[in-house]
N, C-alpha and C positions, 0 to 999 in steps of 0.2 A: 216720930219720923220728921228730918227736919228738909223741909222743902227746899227748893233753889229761889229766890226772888232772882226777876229777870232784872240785867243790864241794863242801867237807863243810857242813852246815845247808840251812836252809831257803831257796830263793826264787820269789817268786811269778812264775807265768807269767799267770795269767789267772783272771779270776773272770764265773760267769756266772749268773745269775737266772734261773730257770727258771720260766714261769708256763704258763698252760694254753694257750692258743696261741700265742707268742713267748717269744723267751730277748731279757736283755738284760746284752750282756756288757760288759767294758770288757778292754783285751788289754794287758800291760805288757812285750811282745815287741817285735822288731827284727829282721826275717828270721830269726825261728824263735829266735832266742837272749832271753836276759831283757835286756832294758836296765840299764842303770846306774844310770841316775836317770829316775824316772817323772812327770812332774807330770798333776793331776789339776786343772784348769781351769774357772772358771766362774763366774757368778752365785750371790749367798745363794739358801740353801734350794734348792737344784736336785739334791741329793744327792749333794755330793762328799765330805762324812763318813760317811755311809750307804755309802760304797766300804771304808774303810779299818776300819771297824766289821763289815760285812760280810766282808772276811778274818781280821780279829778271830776272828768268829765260825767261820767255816769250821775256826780253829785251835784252838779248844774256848773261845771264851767261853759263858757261862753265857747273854747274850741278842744279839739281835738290834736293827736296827732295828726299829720297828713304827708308821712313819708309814702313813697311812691307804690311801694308795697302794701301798704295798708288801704289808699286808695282801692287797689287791683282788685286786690281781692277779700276784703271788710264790709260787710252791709249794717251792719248795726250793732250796736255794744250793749250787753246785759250785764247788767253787776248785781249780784247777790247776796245781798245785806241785812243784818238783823237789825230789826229798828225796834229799842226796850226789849231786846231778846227775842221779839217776832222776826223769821223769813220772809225779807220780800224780796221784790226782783226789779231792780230798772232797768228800763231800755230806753234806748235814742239811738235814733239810725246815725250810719256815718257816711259822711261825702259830705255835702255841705250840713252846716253844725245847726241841729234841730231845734228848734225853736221850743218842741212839747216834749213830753217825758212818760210815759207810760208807765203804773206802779202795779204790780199786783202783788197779794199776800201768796205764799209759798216760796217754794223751789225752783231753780233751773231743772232739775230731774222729775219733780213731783209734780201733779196737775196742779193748775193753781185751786188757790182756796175759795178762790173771789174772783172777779171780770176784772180785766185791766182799766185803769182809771186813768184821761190826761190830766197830767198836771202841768203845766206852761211854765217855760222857765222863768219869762216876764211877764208884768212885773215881779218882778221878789215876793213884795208885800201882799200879793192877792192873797188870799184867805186860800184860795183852792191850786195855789200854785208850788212846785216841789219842796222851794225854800221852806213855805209856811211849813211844809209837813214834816222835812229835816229840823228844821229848828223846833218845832213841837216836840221831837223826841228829846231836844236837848236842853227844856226847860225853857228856853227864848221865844216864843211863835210871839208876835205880837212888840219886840223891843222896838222904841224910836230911839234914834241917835240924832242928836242934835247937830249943826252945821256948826255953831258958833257958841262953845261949850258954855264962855263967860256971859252968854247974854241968856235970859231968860224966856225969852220971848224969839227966841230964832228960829226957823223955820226946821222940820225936823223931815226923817230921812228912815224908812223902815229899815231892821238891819238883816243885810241878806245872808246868806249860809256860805257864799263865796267872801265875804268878808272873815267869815269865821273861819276858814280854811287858812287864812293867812298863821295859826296857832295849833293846825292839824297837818302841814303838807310845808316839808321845808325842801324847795326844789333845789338845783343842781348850783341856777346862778344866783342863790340869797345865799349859799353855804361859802362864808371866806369873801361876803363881796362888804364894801366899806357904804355901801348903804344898806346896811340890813334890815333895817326900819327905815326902811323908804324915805330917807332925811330928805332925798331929790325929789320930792313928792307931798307937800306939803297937807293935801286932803288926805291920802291913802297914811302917811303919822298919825294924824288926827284923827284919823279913825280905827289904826290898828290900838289906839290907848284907848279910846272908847270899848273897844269890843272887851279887851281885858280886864277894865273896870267892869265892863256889863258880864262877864263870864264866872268873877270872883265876886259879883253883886256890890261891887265898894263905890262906884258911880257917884258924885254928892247929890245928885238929881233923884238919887234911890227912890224917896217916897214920891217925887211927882210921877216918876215913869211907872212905878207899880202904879197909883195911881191911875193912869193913861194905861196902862196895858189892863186893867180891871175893866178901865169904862171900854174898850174895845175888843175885847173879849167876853164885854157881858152882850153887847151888840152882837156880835158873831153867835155867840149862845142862844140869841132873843131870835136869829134867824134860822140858827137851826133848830132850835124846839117848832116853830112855823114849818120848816119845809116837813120836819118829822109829823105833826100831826094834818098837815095838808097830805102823807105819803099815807098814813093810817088811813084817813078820811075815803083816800080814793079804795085801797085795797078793803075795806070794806061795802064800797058799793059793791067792787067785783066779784067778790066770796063770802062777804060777810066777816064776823069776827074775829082774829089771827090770834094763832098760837106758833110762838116759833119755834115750840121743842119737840110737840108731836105731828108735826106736818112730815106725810112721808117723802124722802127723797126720790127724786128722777130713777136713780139706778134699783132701786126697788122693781119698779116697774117692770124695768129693762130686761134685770135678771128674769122675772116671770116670766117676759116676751121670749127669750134664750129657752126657756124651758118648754114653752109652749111648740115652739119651734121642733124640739127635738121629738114632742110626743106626737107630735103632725108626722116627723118622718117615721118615727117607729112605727104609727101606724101604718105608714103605706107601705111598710116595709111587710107587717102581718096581712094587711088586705093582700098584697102579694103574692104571698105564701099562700094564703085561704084560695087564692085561686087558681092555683100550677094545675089544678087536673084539668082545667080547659083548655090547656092549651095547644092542642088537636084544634077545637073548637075555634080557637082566633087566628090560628095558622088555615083554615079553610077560611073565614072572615076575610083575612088580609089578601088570598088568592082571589077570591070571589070580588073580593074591592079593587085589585088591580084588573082584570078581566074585564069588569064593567070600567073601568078608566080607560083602558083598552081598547074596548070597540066602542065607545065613544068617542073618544080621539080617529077611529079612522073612519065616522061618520061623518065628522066634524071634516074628516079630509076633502070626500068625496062629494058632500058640499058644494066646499067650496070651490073644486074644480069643477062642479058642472055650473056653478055661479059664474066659474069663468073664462067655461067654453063657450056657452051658447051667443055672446056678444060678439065671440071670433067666426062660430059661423056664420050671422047675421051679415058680417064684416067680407067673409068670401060668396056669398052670396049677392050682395051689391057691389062685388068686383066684375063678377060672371054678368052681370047685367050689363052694367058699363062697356065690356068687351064685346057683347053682343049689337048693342049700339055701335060703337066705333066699325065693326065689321061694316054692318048697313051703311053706314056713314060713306064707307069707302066705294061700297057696288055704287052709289047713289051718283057721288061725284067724281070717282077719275074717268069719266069716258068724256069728259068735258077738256080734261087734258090729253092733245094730242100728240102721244109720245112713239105709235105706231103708222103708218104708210097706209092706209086704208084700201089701196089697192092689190099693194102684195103682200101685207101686212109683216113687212121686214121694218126693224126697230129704226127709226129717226138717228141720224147723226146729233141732230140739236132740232128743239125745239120750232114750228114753223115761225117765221118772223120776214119783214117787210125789206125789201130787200130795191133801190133803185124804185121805190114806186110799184111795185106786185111779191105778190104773194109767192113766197120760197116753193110754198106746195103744188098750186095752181097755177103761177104766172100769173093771175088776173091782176090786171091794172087798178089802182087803189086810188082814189080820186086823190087831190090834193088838197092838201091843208087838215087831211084826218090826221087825228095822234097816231103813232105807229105802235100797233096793236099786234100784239103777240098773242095766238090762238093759245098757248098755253100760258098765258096769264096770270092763270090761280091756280099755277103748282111752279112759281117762280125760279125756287130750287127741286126739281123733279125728283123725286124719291128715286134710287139706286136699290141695287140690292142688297148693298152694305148699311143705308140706314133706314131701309122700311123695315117696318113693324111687324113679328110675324102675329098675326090676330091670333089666328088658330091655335099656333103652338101654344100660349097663351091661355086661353081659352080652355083647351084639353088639358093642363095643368092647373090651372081653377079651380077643376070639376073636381081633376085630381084628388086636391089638398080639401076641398067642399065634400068630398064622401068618405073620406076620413077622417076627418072631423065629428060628420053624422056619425059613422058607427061607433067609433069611441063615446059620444054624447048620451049614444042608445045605450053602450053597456053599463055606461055610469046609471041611466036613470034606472036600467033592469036591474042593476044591485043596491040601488038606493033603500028600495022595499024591503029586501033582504035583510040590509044591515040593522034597519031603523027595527026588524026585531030580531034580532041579535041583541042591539042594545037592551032593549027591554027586558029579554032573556037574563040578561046579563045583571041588572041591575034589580032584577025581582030573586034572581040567585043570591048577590048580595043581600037583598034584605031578612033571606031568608035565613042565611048565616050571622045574620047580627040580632036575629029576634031567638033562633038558639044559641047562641052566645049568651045573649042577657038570660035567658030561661035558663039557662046553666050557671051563670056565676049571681046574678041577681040574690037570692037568698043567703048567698052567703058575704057578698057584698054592700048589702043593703043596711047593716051595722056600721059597718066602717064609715059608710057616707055620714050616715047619720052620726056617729061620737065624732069627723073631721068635721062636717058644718056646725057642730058645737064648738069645736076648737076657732073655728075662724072667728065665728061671732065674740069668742072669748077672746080672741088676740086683738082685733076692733076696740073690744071696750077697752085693754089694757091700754094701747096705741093710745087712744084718746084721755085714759086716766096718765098716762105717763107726760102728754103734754101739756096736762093740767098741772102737773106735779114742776113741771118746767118752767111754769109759770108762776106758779105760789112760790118755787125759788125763787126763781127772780125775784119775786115782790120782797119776800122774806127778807135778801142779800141789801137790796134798798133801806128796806126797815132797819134792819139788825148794822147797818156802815150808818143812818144817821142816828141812831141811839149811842151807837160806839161814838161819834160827835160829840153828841149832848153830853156826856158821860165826861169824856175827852176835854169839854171848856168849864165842864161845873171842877173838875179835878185841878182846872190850872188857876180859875178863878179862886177855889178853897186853898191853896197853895200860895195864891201868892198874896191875898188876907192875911194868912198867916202869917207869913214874911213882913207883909209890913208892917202888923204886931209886935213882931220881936223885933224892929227897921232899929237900929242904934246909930252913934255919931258914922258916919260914911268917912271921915278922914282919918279917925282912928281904925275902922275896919282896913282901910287903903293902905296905912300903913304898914299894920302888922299884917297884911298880904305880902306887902311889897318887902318886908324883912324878911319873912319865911321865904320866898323866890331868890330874894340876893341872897341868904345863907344856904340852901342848896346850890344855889350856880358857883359859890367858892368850893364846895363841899365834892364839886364833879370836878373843879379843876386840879384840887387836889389829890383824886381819886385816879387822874389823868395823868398826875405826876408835869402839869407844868410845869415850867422850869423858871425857876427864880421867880416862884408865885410870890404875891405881896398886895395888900388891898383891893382883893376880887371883892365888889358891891355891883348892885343896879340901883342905880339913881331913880327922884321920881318920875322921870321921864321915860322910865324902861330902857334907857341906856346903859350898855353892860359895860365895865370898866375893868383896869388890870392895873395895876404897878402905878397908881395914880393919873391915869390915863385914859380917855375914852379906846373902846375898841378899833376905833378907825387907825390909831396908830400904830397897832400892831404889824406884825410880818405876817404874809398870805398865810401861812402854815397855823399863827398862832389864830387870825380871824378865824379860822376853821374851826378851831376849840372852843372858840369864845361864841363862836354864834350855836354852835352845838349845845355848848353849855345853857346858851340862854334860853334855846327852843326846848330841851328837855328841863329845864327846873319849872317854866309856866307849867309844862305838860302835867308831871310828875306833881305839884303843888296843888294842880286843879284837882287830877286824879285821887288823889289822897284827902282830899274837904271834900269829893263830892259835887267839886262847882258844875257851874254849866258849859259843861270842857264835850265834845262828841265823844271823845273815850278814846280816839285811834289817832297814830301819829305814821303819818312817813315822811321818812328821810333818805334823800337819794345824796349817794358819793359824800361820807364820813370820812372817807381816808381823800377828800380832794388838797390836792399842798403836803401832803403826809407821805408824799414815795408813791403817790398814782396817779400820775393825769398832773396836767394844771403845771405849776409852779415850783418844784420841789424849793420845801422848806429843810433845809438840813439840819439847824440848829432843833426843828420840833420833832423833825421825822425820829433824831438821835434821840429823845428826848421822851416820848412816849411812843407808848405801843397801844396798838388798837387793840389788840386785845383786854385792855381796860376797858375800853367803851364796852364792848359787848359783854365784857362779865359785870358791869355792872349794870346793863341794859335787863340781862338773864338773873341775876340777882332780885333786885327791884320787881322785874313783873313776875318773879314767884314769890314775895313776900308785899311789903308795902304798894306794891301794882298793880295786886292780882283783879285780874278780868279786864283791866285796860287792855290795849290791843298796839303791836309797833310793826311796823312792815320798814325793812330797809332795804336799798339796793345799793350792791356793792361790787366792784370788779374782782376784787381777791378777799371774803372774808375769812376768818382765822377757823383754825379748825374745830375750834370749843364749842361756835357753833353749829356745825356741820348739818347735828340732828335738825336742823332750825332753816334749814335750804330746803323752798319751794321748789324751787324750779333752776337748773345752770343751763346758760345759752353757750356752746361753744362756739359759734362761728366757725364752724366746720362740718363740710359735709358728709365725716367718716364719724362723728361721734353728735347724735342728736340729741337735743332738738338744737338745729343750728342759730334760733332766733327766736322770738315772740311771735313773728310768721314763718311755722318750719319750713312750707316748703318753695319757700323764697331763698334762693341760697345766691351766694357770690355768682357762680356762674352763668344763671340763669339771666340775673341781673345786667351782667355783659353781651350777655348775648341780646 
């Protein structure tokens, strides 16, 4: 039986946009496997660069797309990628462009395998940051590139995974542009011919940098056998000696706890059953319980209402008193007020008063220089019969509401006795229905308690053995990710000894790279059907050339070819030796200058047909290609590859998906 060896680099399985309630993914799968060749289909503006920009970013670019719709409604990008043929999953949130990276082993659909782990985009170089672990799959973790290639002594420069993309991701404005290698850009040249030397190993520097990447990957190694056996060291104080194959998992547990659960219900389901003939018996029970609730509560009434009578008759009681005084009050002092004629006793016009020096009443002469004194005095304003007070009427209404009060007070306290055993009654009835109750179902329930208080004690110990098990994972996952390390840098340190065992001349290797890549890149333009093809080379400068001519003099239509050509002969050359190439290529708008968009070229549009590119794109990754990986996006591609369409955006709202975000449409957008 001959097994599958996994894929060394990167390829994309699937990218998905996560917003706040829908995901929107695009899947570049074929019955669970990556496909070959991916095309990405559609209308301008419908986001099919927003796809390849979007895995960009998932593999540490610095940004993001940030069309207005993706702002709205995008929270964070996962991309699902096999790294050496393992599933994992990155994420980085979106709205401003995330500094960390989140990795874990699995699936978007499956639990993960493992805890997610940050990994930080910067530095590049950290040992623990995403680059490092992209580029470990790709044979690179640890390359320095030098600043200033002819000195020996120049200061050097980690090399990061977004340098690498420059040879994995040919975007929209490097296809047909007359800087294609960044001629405008003198560091980013110098370093795109670094990365190609370091990806085809032909570098002159070969053995010092192996060299340099030995002694710093044997450091990295030296720290992680340290962290691994300082991680043993602990998990053995906590449990003692670790086995990582026979330690049971969480869900073990768990499942028992499911089981146990269901034999808790069945039983109550049988005690149940075992008890139906009582239930006469706890239908008097629950009469006898309400009854005694009952006349309880109207003890509790009556109570409280003589709690809060007896204060109100206190209350008319020392009204009655007050009014009995005020009576006296009055026999005591109105005859001091003379409002009546003492002779005929006919009622006073007004009160008597001093009138010329004598008295209104008497006439008696009043000496002089006395204050003039008013016999009614001290009833200044005389009481009428409109505002005196009737005492009495009063009084006799007092008593009134005061003996009414008493006799309701008396009936309350005469039934107070009463109730208080009623209650009792009540409550010795209860207990007597609950003591036959238990003497009825008691023996036939006394089982069931007994095998459920077994159950519980068992469920307790499982709970506590399950979060034991939660933990020895955990420790386990620690162990078994830093031995995968140690494993991981003795692998690349053995590998690259090697290498530098077999290390031969580096300007002979450079060479015969650099022929094999130039004889493929004529090989495609003639495949292409250029027109009036003549002296296709690349120089040693990786400069592509035509007709004795750098490519910069070309017409837009033919750049397109020539930068095509040059992007897939690295790809295609690395792919085929095996070098340390990530494995996947995208290429956004192949037919730009070609009859779509841009520039039309007419002399190239007449001249070739796309349909070359893709049958020989389709050719290639099923024979000489095979398991490399191409995603392309195109506006119109031919119909050969049909079977080969992810996904078609039409930018309409009568045939979806209208876009990369569906349901973002034109009009919504207006409005």
């Amino acid at each position: 039986m001959i097994t599958m060896q996994p894929l060394p680099g990167i390829r994309i399985r699937r990218l998905r946009l996560a917003g706040i309630d829908r995901t929107y993914d695009v899947d570049f799968r074929d019955a669970q496997r990556v496909r070959p060749l991916s095309v990405v289909a559609g209308a301008f503006s419908s986001g099919k660069t927003a796809v390849l920009e979007f895995i960009a970013y998932g593999l540490g670019a610095k940004r993001h797309p940030r069309h207005p719709e993706v702002l709205r409604k995008v929270r964070s990008c996962l991309l699902e990628v096999e790294l050496s043929g393992e599933p994992h999953v990155i994420e980085r949130s979106v709205g401003e462009p995330s500094k960390v990276a989140y990795v874990r082993r699995g699936t978007l659909d499956n639990p993960a395998l493992s805890s997610a782990e940050s990994r930080p985009i910067e530095p590049a170089g950290a040992p623990d940051s995403l680059s490092s672990l992209l580029l470990g799959h790709c044979k690179l973790e640890g390359v320095q590139l030098r600043e200033a290639p002819t000195s020996r002594e120049s200061r050097t420069d980690p090399l990061s995974f977004r340098d690498l993309m420059a040879l994995a991701f040919l975007p929209n404005e490097r296809v047909a542009d007359k800087h294609f290698l960044f001629e405008n850009q003198f560091m980013k040249r110098h370093k795109l011919k670094q990365v190609v030397d370091v990806v085809f190993g032909v570098h002159d520097d070969r053995a010092v940098e192996l060299g340099q990447r030995i002694r710093e990957l044997g450091t990295r190694l030296s720290n992680a056998k340290a962290e691994l056996a300082g991680a043993r060291a602990f998990v053995q104080e906590q449990r003692g000696p670790i086995d990582l194959r026979d330690t049971l998992t969480p869900q073990t547990f768990y499942d028992e706890l499911a089981e146990i659960a269901e034999q808790i219900q069945a039983l109550d389901h049988q005690a149940q059953a075992g008890t139906a003939f009582a239930a006469q018996l706890r239908r008097e029970h629950q009469q006898a319980a309400q009854t005694s609730r009952r006349a309880a509560a109207v003890l509790r009434d009556c109570e409280t209402q003589l709690a809060r009578m007896l204060p109100l008759r206190a209350q008319y009681a020392d009204d009655l008193l007050k009014l009995g005084m005020l009576a006296e009050a009055r026999q005591l002092f109105d005859p001091l007020s003379v409002t009546t004629c003492p002779a005929c006793l006919h009622r006073l016009a007004g009160p008597p008063s001093r009138t010329d020096g004598q008295c209104s009443l008497c006439h008696h002469t009043l000496p002089e220089g006395e204050e003039t004194l008013t016999l009614g005095a001290a009833d200044p304003e005389p009481c009428t019969d409109e505002n005196r007070l009737d005492v009495a009427a009063e009084i006799r209404s007092t008593k009134a509401r005061l003996k009414e009060i008493t006799t309701y007070i008396d009936g309350l306290d005469a039934s107070l006795a009463q109730l208080k055993l009623q209650v009792e009654d009540a409550a010795l009835a209860e207990q007597q229905a609950a003591a036959a109750l238990d003497e009825a179902t008691s023996p036939a329930v006394s089982p069931y308690l007994a095998a459920r208080d077994n159950l519980q004690r068992r469920r307790e110990e499982v709970l506590r053995q399950a979060q034991h098990a939660e933990n020895v994972t955990k420790l386990n996952e620690g162990i078994a990710k830093r031995v995968a390390n140690v494993e991981r840098h003795e692998a690349q340190i053995a590998r690259l000894r090697e290498e530098l065992d077999q290390l031969g001349d580096a300007t002979r290797d450079r060479d015969r790279v650099l022929a094999r890549i130039s004889g493929r890149y004529g090989e495609l333009l003639r495949q292409w059907r250029y027109p009036k093809l003549s002296q296709p080379f690349i120089d040693s400068n990786l400069t592509p050339h035509v007709r004795g001519d750098s490519y910069q003099e070309a017409s837009s239509g033919a750049r397109t070819l020539l930068t095509l050509a040059w992007q897939l002969a690295v790809f295609e050359v690395a792919s085929e030796t095996s070098a340390a190439h990530p494995g996947f290529l995208m290429i956004d708008s192949p037919q730009k200058n070609l009859g779509h968009g841009g520039t039309l070229d007419s002399t190239i549009a007449d001249a070739v047909a796309i349909d070359d590119f893709y049958r020989h794109l389709t050719a290639w990754l099923a024979e000489l290609g095979a398991g490399a990986q191409v995603i392309v996006v195109d506006n119109s591609p031919p119909d050969l590859v049909e079977d080969s369409v992810v996904v078609r955006y039409s930018r309409s709202e009568d045939r979806p998906p209208y876009g990369l975000i569906e349901d973002e449409t034109g009009t919504e957008e207006s409005s």
